[in-house]
N, C-alpha and C positions, 0 to 999 in steps of 0.2 A: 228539162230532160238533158244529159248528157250522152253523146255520140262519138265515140273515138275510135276510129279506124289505127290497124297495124301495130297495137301495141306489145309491146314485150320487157317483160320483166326477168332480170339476171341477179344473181346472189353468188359473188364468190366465183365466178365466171359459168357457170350453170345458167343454162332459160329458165326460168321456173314457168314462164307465160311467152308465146314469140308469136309474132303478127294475127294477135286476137283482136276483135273487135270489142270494147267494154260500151253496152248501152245501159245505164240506168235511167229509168224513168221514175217521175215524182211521185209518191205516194206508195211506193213498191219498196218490200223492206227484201235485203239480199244478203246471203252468206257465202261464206265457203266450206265445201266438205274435199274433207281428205284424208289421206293417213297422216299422222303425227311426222312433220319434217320435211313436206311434200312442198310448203312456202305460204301456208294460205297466211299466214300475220306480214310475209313480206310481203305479199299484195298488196295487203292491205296496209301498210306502213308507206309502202308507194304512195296509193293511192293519196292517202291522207299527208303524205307532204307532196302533193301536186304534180310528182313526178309525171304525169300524164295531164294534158292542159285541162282541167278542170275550171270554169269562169270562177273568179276570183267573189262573185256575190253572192254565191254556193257556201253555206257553211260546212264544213268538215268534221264533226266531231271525232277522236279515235281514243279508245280505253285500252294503254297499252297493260292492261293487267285483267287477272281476271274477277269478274264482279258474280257476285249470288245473285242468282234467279229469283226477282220479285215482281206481282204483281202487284204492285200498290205506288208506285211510280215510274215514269216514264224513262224512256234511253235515256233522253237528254238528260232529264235531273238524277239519272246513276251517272252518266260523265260528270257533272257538275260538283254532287255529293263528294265524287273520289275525289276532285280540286278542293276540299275541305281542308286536305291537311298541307296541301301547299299554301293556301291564306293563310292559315294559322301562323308557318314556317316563317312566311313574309313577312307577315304584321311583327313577331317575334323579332326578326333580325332587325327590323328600321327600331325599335325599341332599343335592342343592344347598340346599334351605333348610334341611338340618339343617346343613351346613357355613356357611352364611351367620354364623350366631350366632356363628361363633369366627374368621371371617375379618377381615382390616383394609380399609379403604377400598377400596384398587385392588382389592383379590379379591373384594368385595361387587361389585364395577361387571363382573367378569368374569362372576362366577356367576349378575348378574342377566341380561347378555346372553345366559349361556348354556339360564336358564330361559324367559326369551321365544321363544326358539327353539325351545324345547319345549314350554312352551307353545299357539304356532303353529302348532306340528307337530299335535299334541293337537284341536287345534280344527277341522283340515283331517281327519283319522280320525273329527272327530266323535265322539270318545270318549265322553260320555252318553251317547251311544247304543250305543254296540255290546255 
């Protein structure tokens, strides 16, 4: 179980949250409701990079996108599913700079266009994070 006294959360210089208490406990699934803009993703973006002392043996998962409602697998393996196309992205790039070392000139300039791309891709998924 987590317990944290006097938390508060600010966006831009706005509180969105100020000296609230955040308790979850294990086995209890929690949301947020609000109106559209009100901060409930920057909570919860908080949350999920630790900004409040969460024990470090606590796994964190956070879906910073939106996923279709399924019943046929669990949270965790819809976080996991959507890291699908960052493996893919990964394994891709170590491929292009493994091929880079045995390419000639014009195929360096292909294969570098084609890792910027990915790259970019990479950086828009936010891959350290997920």
């Amino acid at each position: 179980d987590i317990h944290v006294s006097g938390v508060s959360v600010a966006f831009h210089g706005q509180l969105l949250v100020e000296e609230t208490d955040v308790v979850i406990n294990y086995g209890n699934r929690y949301g947020f409701i609000g109106p559209n803009g009100s901060g409930k993703s920057t909570v919860m973006k908080a949350i999920a990079a630790r900004s409040i002392p969460i024990p470090s043996a606590l796994d964190i998962y956070y879906l910073d996108c939106e996923y279709p409602a399924r019943d046929d697998i669990t949270a965790l393996q819809a976080v996991m599913e959507s890291n699908d196309e960052v493996s893919q992205l990964e394994e891709k790039a170590n491929q292009l700079n493994e091929a880079m070392a045995e390419a000639d000139e014009d195929e360096q300039n292909k294969i570098q266009m084609n890792l910027e791309a990915i790259y970019d891709r990479l950086d828009q998924l936010d891959a350290s994070t997920a």
